[in-house]
C-alpha positions as CSV (number, residue, x, y, z in Angstrom):
1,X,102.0,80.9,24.7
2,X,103.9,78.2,26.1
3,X,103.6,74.7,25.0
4,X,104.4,71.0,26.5
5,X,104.2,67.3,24.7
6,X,104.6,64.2,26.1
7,X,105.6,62.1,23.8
8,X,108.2,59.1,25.4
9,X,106.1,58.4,28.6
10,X,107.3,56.2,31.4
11,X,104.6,54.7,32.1
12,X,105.1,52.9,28.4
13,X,108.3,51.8,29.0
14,X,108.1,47.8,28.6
15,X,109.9,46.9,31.4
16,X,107.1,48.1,33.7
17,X,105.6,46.3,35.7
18,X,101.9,47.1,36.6
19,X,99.3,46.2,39.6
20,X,96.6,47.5,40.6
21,X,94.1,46.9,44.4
22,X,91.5,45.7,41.8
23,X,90.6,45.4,38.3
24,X,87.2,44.1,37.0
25,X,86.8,40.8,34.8
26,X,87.9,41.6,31.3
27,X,89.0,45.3,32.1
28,X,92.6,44.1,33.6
29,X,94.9,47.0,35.0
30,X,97.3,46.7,31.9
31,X,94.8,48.4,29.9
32,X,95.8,51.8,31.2
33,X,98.5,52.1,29.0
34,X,97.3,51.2,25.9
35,X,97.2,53.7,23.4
36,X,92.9,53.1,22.6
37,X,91.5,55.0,25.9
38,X,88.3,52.5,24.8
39,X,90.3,49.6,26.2
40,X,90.0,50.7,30.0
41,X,91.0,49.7,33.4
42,X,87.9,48.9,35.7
43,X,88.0,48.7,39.5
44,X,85.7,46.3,41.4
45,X,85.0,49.6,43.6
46,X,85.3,53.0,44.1
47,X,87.0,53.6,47.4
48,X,90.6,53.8,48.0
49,X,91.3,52.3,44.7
50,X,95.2,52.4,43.4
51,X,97.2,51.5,40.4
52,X,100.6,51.1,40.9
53,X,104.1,51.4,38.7
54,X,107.2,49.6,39.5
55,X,109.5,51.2,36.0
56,X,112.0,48.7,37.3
57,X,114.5,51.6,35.8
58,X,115.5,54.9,38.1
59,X,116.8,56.7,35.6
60,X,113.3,57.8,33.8
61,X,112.8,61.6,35.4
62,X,108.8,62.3,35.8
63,X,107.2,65.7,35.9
64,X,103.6,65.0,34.1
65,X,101.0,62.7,34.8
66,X,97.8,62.7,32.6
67,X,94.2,60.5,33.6
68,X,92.0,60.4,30.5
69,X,88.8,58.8,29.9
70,X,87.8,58.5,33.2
71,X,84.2,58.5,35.0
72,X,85.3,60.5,38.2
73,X,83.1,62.5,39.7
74,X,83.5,66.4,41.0
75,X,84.0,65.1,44.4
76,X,87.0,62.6,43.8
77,X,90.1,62.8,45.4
78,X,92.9,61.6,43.3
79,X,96.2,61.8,43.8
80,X,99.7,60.4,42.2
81,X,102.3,59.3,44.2
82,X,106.2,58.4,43.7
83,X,108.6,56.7,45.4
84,X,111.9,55.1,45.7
85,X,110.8,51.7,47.1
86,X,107.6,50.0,47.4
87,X,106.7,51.8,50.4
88,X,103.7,54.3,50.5
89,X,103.4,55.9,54.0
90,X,105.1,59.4,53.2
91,X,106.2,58.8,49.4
92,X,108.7,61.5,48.0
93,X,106.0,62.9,45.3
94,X,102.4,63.7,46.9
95,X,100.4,65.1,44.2
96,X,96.7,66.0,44.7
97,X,95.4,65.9,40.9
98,X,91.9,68.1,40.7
99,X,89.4,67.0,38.8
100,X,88.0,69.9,36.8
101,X,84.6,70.7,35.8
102,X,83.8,73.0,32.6
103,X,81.4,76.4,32.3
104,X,78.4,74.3,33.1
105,X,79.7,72.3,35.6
106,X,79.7,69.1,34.0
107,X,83.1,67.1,34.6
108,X,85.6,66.8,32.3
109,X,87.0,63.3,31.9
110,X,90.5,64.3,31.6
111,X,93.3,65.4,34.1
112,X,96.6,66.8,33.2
113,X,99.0,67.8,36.0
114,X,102.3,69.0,36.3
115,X,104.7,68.9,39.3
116,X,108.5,69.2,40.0
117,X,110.6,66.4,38.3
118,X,111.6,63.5,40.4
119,X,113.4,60.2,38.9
120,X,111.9,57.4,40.9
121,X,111.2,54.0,40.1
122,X,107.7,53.5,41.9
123,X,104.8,55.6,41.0
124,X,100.7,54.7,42.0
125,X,97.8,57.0,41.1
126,X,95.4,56.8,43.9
127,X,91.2,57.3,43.7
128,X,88.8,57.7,46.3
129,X,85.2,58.4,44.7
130,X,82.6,57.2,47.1
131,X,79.7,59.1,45.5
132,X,80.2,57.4,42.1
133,X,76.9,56.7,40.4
134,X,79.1,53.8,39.0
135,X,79.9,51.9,41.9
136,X,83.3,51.4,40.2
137,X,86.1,53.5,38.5
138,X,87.3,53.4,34.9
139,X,89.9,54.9,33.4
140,X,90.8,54.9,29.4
141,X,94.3,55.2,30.1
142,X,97.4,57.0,32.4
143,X,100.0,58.4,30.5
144,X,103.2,60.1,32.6
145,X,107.0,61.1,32.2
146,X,109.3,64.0,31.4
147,X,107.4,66.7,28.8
148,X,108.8,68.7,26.2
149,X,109.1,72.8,26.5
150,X,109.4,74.7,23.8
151,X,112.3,76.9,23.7
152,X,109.6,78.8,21.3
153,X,106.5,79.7,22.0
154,X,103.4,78.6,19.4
155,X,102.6,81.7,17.8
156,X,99.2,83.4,18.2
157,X,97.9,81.2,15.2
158,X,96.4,78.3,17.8
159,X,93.6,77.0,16.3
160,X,91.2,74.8,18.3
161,X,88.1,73.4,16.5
162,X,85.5,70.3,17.5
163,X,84.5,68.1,15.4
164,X,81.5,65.9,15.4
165,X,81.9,62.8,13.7
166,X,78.0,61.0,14.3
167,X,76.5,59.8,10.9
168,X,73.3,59.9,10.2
169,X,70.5,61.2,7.9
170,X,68.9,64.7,8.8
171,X,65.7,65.3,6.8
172,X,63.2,68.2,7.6
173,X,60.1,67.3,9.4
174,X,61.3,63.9,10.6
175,X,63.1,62.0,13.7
176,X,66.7,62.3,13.1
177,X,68.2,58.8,12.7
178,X,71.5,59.5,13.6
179,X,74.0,57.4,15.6
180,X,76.2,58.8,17.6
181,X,80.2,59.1,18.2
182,X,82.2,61.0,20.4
183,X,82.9,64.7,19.4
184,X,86.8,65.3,19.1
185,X,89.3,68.3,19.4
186,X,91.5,69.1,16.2
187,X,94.6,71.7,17.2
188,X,96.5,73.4,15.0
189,X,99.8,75.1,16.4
190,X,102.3,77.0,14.6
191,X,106.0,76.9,15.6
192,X,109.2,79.5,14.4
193,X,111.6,76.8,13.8
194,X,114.9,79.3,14.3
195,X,117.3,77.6,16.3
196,X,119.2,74.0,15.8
197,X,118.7,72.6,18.7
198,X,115.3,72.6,18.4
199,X,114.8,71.6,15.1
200,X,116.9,68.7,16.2
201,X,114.6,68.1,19.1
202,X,111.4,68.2,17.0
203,X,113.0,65.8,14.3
204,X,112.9,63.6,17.5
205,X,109.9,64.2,18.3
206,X,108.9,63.2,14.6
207,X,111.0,60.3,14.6
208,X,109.4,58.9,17.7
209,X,105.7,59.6,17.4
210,X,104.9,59.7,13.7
211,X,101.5,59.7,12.1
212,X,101.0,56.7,14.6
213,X,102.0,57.0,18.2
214,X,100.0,59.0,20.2
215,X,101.3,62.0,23.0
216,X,99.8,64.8,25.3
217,X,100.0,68.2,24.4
218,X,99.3,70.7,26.5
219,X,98.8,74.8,25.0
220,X,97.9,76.5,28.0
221,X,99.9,74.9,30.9
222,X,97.6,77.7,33.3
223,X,94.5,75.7,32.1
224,X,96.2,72.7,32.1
225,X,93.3,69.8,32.3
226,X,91.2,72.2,30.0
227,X,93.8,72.9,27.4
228,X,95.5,69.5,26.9
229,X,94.3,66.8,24.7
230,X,95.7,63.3,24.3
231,X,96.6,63.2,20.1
232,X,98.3,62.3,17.1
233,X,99.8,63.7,14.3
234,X,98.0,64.4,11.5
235,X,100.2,66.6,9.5
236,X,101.7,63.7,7.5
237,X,106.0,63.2,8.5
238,X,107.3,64.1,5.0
239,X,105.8,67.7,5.5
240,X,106.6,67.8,9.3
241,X,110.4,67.2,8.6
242,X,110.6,69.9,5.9
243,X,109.8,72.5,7.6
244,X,111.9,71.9,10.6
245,X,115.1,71.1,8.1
246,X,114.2,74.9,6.4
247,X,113.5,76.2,9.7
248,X,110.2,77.4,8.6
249,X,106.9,78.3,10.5
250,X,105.1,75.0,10.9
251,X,101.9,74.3,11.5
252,X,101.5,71.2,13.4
253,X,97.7,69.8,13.0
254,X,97.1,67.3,15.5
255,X,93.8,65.3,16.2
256,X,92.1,64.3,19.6
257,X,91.7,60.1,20.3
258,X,88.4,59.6,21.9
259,X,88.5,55.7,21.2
């Protein structure tokens, strides 16, 4: 099974610049690239809304764009857009990103697309979602840029388990007084680490993201919205690095962000 991370997006690059058509009183545009999706971007509407990137740097090649947190609904049309100048009439990249729904039709609020690379120094995702109950859109955060491919595929070891972090005390017989918190994704993925160049490339993987800095992973790119997850690291470094300098099977642990 194939498997992507993006884990040096363009989009946090910080020489970019970002704008947006409209972005609600204390939910400014710049929020979409923080790394809490609780810190969001809100529009004033929910028609022809836009947010726009100006990398102020051509050389950054883009073939991933991922929309998490959001509050689209099924009927949404979003796309994400790149171009060499400012100019959006017929931009160079077109994408139509599709909001996906799971078994029971209810939306799920991620998106994870990927499209041929283009290096381009504007890029804009674009939402039209008249029938949002909302009257607005939000979005916890926008992450795009060049992903990683494996030259090795994770072996059939994937592990993919929810967790439910809510507290609360459940005794027999009574109302459950329980507060509630977002139920989160924990993947496991094991790698053959055979070949130096890409034990090199995972030591910069490593190197870059840590324990601390969040990526994208994606483990089924034909499922792509369903089977990516925005994550970090748990498997602490020290442990990481060994088994890429033995070339050993690793299993990477990584853990969902929902706040």
């Amino acid at each position: 099974m194939a498997f992507r991370i993006l884990y040096d997006p363009a989009s946090d690059l910080s020489t970019v610049s970002i704008s947006s058509r409209s972005d609600g009183s204390n939910h400014p545009d710049d929020n979409a690239v923080k790394a809490s999706v609780g810190k969001v971007w809100r529009t004033d509407g929910d028609q022809a809304e836009w947010i726009k990137f100006d990398l102020n740097d051509t050389t950054k090649k883009v073939d991933c764009v991922s929309i998490l947190a959001h509050n689209l609904t099924a009927a949404a049309t979003v796309t994400f857009e790149g171009n060499a100048s400012d100019s959006w009439g017929s931009p160079t990249v077109d994408e139509t990103l599709a909001v996906t729904t799971d078994s029971d039709g209810s939306v799920i609020d991620r998106i994870t697309h990927y499209f041929t690379q283009a290096t381009l120094r504007y890029w804009r995702v674009v939402i039209d979602d008249p029938d949002n109950p909302d009257t607005h859109i939000q979005v916890g955060r926008i992450m795009f840029g060049e992903y990683y491919d494996t030259t090795r595929d994770i072996t059939a070891d994937l592990r993919v388990e929810t967790l439910d972090p809510s507290e609360g005390e459940k005794a027999p017989g009574t109302v459950h007084d329980i507060t509630e918190k977002a139920a989160f994704r924990r993947i496991r993925t094991s790698f053959a680490f055979v070949s130096q160049t890409e034990t090199d490339k995972w030591a910069a993987i490593f190197k870059r993201i840590g324990n601390n800095d969040p990526a994208l992973i994606c483990w089924d790119t034909t499922r792509a919205t369903k089977d990516s997850a925005y994550v970090y690291m748990i498997t602490p470094l020290n442990l990481a690095h060994q088994f890429s300098f033995f070339y050993d099977i690793a299993a990477i642990v990584w853990e969902e962000k929902t706040r």
